[in-house]
N, C-alpha and C positions, 0 to 999 in steps of 0.2 A: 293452879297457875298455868299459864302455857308462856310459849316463846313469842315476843312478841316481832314477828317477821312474817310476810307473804308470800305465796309463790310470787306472783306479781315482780317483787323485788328481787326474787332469786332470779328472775329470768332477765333483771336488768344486770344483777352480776356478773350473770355467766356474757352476757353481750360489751361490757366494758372492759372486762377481764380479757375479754377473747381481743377485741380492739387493742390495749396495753401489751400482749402478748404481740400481738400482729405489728407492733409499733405506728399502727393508726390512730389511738385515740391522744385528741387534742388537749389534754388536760392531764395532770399528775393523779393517780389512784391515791384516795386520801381514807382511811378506815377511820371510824368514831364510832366508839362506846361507851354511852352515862348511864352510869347507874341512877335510877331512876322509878322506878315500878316497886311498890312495899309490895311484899309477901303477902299473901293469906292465909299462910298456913304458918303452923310450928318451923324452926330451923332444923331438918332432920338429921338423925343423929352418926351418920355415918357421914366422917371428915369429907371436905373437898379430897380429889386425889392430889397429892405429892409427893418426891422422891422419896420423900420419910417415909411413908404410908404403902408406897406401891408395892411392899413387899407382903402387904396383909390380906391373905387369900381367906380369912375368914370375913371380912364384908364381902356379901355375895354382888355378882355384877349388876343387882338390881340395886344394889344402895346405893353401888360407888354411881351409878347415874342416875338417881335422885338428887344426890348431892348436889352433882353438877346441873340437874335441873333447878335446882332451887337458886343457884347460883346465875344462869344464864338468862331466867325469866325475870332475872330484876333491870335488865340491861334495856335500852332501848338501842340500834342499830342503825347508826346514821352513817351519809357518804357511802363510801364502798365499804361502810362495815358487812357483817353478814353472822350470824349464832353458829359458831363452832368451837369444837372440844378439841383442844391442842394433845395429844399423846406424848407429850416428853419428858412428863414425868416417871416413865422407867429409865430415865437419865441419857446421857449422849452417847452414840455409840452401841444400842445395847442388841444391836446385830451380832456381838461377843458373847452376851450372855444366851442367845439364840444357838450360836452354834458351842455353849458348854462351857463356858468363861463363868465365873462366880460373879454374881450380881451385890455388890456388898453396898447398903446403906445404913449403916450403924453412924456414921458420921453428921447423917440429916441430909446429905445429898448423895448421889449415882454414884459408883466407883467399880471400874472391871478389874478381873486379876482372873491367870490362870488358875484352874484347881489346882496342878503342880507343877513344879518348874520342870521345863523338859527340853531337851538339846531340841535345835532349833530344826535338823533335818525325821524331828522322832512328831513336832508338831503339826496338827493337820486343823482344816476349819471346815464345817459342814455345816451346813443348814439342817436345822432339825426340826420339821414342821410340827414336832408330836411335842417339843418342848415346851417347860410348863409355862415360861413366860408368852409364847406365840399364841398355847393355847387360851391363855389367863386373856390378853389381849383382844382373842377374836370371840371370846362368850364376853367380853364388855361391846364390844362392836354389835354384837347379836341383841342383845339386853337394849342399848343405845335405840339400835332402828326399831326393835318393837316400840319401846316409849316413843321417838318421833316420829320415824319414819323417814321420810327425807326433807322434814322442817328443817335439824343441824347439821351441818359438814363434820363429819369426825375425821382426824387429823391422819395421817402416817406418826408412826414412832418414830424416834431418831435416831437412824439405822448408825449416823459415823460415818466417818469418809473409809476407803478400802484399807489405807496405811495409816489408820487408825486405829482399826481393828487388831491387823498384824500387832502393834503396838500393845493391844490389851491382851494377848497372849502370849509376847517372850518380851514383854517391858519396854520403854522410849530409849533408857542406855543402850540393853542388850541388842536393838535393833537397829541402834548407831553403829555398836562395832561391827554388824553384823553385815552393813550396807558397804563396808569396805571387803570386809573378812569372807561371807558367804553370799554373795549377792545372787548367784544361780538359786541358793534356798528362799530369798529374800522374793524372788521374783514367782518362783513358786506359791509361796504364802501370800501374794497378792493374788494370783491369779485362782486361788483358793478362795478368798474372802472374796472379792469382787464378782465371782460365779455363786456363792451363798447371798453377794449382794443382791445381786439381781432374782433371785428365787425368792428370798423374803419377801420383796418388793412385792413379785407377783402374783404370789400367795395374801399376801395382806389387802393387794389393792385388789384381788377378786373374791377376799372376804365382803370389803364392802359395796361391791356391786352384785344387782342391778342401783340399790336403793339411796348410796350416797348422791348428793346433788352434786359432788364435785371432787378434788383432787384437792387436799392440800396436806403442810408438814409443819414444821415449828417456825418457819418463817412466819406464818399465817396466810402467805398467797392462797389465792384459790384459782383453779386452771380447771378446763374442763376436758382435757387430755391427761396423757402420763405425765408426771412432773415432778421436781424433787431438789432440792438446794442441795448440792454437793458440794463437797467440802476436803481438805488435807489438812487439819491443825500442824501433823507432824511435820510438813513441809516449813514450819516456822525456822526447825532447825537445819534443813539442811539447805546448798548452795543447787545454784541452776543445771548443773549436770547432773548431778543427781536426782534432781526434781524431774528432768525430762527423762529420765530413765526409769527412775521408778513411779513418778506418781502420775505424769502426763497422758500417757497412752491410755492409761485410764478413766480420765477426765474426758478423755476424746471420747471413748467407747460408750460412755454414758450420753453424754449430749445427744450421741448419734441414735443409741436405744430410747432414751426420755425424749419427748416430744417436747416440753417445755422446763428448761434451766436456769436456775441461777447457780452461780458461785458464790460462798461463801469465805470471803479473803479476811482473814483474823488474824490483825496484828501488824508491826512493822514490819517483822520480819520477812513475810508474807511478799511482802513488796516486790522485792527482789523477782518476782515468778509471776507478775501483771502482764509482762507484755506475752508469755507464751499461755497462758491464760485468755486472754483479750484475741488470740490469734484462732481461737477455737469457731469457725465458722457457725457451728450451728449455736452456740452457746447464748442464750437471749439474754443475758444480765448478770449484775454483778453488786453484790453487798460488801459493802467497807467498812469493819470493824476494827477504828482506829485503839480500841482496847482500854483498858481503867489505865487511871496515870498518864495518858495523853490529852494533847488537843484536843478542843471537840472539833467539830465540821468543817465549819470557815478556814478551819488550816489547814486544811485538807485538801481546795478546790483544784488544785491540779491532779493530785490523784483522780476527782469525779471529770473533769473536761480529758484524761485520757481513758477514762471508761465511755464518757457520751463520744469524744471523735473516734473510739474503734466500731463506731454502730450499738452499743450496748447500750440497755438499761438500768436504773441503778433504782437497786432497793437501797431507802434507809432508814435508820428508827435513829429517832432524835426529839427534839423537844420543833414546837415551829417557827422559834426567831432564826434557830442553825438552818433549818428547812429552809427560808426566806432568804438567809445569805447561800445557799449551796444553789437557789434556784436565779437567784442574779448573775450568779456568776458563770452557769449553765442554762441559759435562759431557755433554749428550746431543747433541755432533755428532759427525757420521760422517766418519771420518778413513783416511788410504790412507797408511801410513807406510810410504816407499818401500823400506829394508831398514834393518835392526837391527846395530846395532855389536856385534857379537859374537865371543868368540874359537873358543867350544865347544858342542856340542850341547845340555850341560846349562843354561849360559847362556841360550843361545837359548829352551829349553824352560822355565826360569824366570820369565823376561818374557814370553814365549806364554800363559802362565797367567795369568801378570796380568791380560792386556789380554782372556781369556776366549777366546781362538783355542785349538780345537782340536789335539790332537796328531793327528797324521797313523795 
């Protein structure tokens, strides 16, 4: 079986990606993937990866990408789609279990925890390139490019936002009281995790160079620079003083190091922390994560018309009736719809025309 995608195509990617980035291109980035293509061979017997599985160092890094070959060569690749392996199945965050955090999936999905609980000025975070999940990661990265080469994008893992991480190492309570109580420690243990951030990053991202065709993480973007959707889940709980103090500065430092951003804004809570978010100059976009149990889209559109008047982009993943009321109501913003609910070719090829995307 192979993948069925051309350079030809990869060189259009990286050209409308680069336009969408650049906030030049006239039309919303629209991805589509049908399955499509039968097999010709057996279903081989090493699982798809997922968080259940990723902790099985007995499939060697040759199966776990079979699997995902057999998986990917069924797909045809229309619109701004493109063949790539998303990495966030060692779960969100697991830049914790990089620098020593317990990776625990007995539940069927990611969960971090310290090894032991330890006074918050005794905790330290380090990146440890020798550890076994970094290493486990970069022989499937090795394994990946010999089978393609650079026909697929292989993803970044989901490193977590920096006070995230803190989190998975003295708990989301203990780091409540902790923002009142110790906040000198607090601001240490960012600047700890945030300096491990940036060292994973560039350890991972010069694994897979020269041969990667591109940049991307579990949003699915693809950029043909540094790039990465950052994130503060833990900011859901706290108010905007706080936010500018401990999670902001942060946020800045990234933008200003990554060439290419989104934000990742999860939840209502969140809200509260749009406009110093949105004031980040270099910050190219913004994905709104109105959460389960809310509105979907259309009730949303103010929140999206004060991300398109601060100059931002907005990624969204939704279904495409929400798509269609979010783009009325923002008629000239530039939009990254993560993939298209589609069952068939023509389908997909339908709503590609809509939205003015190109046939392949």
């Amino acid at each position: 079986m192979s993948i069925h995608f051309s350079q030809d195509r990869w060189e259009a990617v990286r050209k409308n990606y680069r336009a969408w980035w650049d906030g030049t291109l006239d039309r919303p980035l629209v991805k589509a993937a049908v399955r499509c293509h039968q097999p010709d061979r057996p279903a081989p017997a090493a699982p798809f990866p997922a968080q259940s599985n990723c902790h099985d160092f007995s499939i060697s890094p040759e199966a776990v990408v079979d699997a995902v070959d057999y998986e990917l060569s069924q797909f045809e690749f229309l619109g701004d789609g493109f063949p790539m392996w998303n990495f966030d199945f060692f779960g969100p965050g697991v830049l914790a279990a990089f620098c020593g955090a317990k990776l625990d999936n007995s539940s069927g999905r990611v969960w971090f925890f310290p090894e032991e609980e330890l006074p918050l000025e005794e905790i330290q975070i380090r990146y440890d390139p020798e550890n076994k999940w970094v290493q486990r990661i970069k022989a499937i990265y090795r394994a990946a490019q010999e089978r393609w080469g650079s026909s697929v994008l292989l993803g970044m893992p989901d490193l977590g936002g920096v006070m995230d991480v803190v989190a998975s190492f003295c708990e989301s309570e203990n780091l409540l009281y902790a923002l009142y109580d110790e906040p000198e420690e607090v601001l240490r243990l960012c600047r700890e995790a945030r300096t491990a951030w940036m060292e994973a990053y560039r350890d991972l991202y010069q694994a897979l160079q020269p041969v990667n065709p591109g940049c991307s993480n579990w949003s699915g973007i693809f950029s043909d620079r540094t790039s990465y959707i950052i994130q503060c889940d833990f900011s859901y709980m706290i108010g905007n003083p706080m936010f500018r103090q401990f999670v902001l500065p942060d946020l800045e430092k990234d933008c200003k190091e990554l060439e290419d951003t989104i934000y990742h804004l999860d939840g209502i809570g969140e809200l509260n922390h749009l406009d110093d978010i949105l004031a980040i100059p270099e910050l190219n976009a913004v994905q709104w994560v109105y959460g389960d149990g809310q509105s979907t889209a259309p009730h949303w559109l103010d929140v999206y018309r004060r991300i398109h008047e601060a100059g931002k982009r907005m990624f969204l993943y939704c279904g495409h009736e929400d798509f269609e009321a979010v783009r009325r109501a923002v008629p000239d913003g530039q939009f990254y719809l993560n993939s298209l609910d589609v069952k068939t070719v023509e389908e997909a090829q339908t709503l590609l025309r809509r939205y003015g995307v190109p046939e392949k």
